[in-house]
C-alpha positions in Angstrom: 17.9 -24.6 20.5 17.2 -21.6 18.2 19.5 -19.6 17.0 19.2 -16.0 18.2 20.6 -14.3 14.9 18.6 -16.2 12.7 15.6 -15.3 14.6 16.6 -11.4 14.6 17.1 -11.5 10.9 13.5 -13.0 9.9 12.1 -10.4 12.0 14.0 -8.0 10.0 12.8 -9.4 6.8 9.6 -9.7 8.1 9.7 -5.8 9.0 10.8 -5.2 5.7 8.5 -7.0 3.5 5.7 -5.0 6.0 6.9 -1.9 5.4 6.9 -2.5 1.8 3.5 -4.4 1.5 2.2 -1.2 3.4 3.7 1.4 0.9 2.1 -0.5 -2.3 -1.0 -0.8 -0.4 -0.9 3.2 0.5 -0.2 4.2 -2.9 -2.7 1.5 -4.7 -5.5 3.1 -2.2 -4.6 6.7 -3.2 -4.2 6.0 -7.1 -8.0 4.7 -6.5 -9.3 7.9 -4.7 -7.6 9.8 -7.6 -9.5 8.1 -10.2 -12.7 8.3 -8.3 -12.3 12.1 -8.3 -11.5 12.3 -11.8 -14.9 10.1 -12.3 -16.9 12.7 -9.8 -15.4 15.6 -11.8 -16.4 14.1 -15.4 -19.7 13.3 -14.3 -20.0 17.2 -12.9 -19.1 18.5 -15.9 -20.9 16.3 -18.0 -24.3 15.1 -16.8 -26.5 13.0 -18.8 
């Protein structure tokens, strides 16, 4: 059959590689809203 601890420690990697995937996503997602804002502000400040 399946071996418990093997299954145990792909769902840790699995958790892992979530967790991770999630964080670069977060931070890609706030690095774009940043530099949206900075694009809002320039236009403000500058309109043409």
């Amino acid at each position: 059959m399946l071996n418990p601890g093997g299954i145990v420690v792909n769902l840790v990697f699995a958790a892992i590689f979530f967790y991770v995937l999630y964080g670069v996503i977060r931070a890609a997602v706030r690095d774009g809203i940043g530099q949206a804002e900075e694009r809002r502000r320039k236009r403000q400040q500058d309109p043409r």
